[in-house]
C-alpha positions as CSV (number, residue, x, y, z in Angstrom):
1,X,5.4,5.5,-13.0
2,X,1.8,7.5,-14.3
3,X,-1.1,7.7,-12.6
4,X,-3.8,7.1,-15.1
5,X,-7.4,9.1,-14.5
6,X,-8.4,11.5,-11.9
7,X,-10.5,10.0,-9.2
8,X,-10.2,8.2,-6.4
9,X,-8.1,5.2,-6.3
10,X,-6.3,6.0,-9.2
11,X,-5.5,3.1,-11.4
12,X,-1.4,3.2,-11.3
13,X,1.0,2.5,-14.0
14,X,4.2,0.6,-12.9
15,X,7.6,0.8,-15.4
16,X,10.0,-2.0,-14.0
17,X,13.3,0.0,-15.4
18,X,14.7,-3.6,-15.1
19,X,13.1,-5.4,-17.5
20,X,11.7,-2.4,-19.7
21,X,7.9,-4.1,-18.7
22,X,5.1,-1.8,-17.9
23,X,1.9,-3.2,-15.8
24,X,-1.7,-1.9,-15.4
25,X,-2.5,-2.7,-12.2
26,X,-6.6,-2.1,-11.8
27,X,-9.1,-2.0,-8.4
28,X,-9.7,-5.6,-9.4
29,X,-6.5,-6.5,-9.0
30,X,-5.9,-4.4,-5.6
31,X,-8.6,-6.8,-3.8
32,X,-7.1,-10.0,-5.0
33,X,-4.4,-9.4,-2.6
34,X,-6.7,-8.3,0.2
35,X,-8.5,-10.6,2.6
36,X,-11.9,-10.7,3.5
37,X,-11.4,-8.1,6.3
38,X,-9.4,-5.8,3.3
39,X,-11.9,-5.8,0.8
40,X,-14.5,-4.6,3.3
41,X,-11.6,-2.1,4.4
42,X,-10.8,-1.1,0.2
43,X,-14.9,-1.3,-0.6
44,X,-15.6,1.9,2.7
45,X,-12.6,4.1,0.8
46,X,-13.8,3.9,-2.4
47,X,-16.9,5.4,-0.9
48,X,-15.7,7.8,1.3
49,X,-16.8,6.4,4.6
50,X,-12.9,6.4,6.1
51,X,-12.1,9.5,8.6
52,X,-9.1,10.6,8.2
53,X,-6.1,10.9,11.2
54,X,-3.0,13.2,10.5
55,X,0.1,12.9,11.9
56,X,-0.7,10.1,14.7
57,X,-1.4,7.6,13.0
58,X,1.2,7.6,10.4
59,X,3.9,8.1,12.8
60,X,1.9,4.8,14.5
61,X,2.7,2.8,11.6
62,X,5.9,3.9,10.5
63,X,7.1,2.9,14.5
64,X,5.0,-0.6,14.1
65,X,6.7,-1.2,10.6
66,X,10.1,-0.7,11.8
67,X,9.8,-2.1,15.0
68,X,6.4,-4.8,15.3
69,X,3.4,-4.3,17.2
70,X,-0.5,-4.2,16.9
71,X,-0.5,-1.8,14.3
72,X,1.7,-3.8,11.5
73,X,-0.8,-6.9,12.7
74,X,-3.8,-4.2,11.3
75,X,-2.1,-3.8,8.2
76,X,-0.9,-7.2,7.6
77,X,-4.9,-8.6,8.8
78,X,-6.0,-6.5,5.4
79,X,-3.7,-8.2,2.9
80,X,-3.4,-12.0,1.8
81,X,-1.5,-14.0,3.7
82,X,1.4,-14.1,0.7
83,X,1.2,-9.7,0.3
84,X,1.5,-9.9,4.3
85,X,4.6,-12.0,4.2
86,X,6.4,-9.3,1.5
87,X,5.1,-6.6,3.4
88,X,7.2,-8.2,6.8
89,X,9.9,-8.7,4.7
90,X,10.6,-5.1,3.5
91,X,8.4,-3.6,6.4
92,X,11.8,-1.3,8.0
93,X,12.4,0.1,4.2
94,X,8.6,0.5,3.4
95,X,8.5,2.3,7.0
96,X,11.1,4.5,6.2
97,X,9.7,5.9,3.0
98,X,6.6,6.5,4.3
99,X,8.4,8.9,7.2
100,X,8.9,10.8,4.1
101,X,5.0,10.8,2.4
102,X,1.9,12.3,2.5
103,X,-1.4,11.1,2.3
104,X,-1.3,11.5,-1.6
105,X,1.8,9.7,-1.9
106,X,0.2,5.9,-2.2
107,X,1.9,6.3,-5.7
108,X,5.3,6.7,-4.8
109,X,4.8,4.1,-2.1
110,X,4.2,1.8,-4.7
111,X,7.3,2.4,-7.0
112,X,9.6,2.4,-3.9
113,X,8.1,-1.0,-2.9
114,X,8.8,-2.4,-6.7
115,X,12.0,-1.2,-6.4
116,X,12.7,-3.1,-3.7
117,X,12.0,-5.9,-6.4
118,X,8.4,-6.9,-5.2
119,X,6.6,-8.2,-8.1
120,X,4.0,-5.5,-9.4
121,X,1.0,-7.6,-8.6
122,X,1.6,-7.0,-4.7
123,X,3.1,-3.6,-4.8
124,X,-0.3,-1.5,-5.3
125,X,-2.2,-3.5,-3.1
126,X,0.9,-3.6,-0.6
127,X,0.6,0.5,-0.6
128,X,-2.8,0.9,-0.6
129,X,-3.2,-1.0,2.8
130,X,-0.1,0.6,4.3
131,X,-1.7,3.9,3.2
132,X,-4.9,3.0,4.4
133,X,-4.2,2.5,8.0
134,X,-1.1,5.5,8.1
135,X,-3.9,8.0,6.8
């Protein structure tokens, strides 16, 4: 995995090691898989507008992926109804990587998530919004 450019989301550049297949995976393509509420969400960090939480907050969401609550609800609210079903499935895993992040670690997020065999066209939007509301 590469991140391509220097600003603010990054566009990130998923190898699937299993089938040698690389995929661009652009901001237009992060708010397909957002809802309504999401893109609103996406739309304020692109310009800055989000105040950022340390420590709480992640530790928040790593205890409401693992284990339910109104937090995983926030984060599931943000994404399409079929990213928020993945993002159930594999929440425990996703919740223990993300015990191990920091807030600039949406990128390896995102390849731990498509090696859990999420296909890339969820994965980047599936880390955005869990990095989102953790940071």
């Amino acid at each position: 995995m590469a991140l391509a450019g220097t600003g603010a989301p990054a566009t990130i550049i998923l190898a699937d090691s299993t089938e040698n297949n690389t995929s661009i995976l652009t901001d237009d393509e992060i708010k397909n898989g957002l809802s309504d509420v999401g893109k609103e969400k996406y739309a304020e960090s692109l310009n800055g507008t989000q105040i950022q939480t340390r420590g709480v907050k992640q530790k928040a969401v790593v205890y409401a992926l693992k284990y339910g609550g109104k937090y995983l609800s926030d984060i599931v609210e943000i994404l399409s109804k079929e990213n928020a079903k993945i993002l159930k499935e594999h929440s425990y895993e996703i919740a223990g990587k993300l015990e191990k992040l920091d807030k600039y670690g949406e990128g390896q997020l995102a390849s731990f998530i498509m090696k859990l065999g999420v296909k890339s066209t969820a994965v980047r939007t599936i880390a955005w919004a869990v990095m989102f509301v953790a940071f």
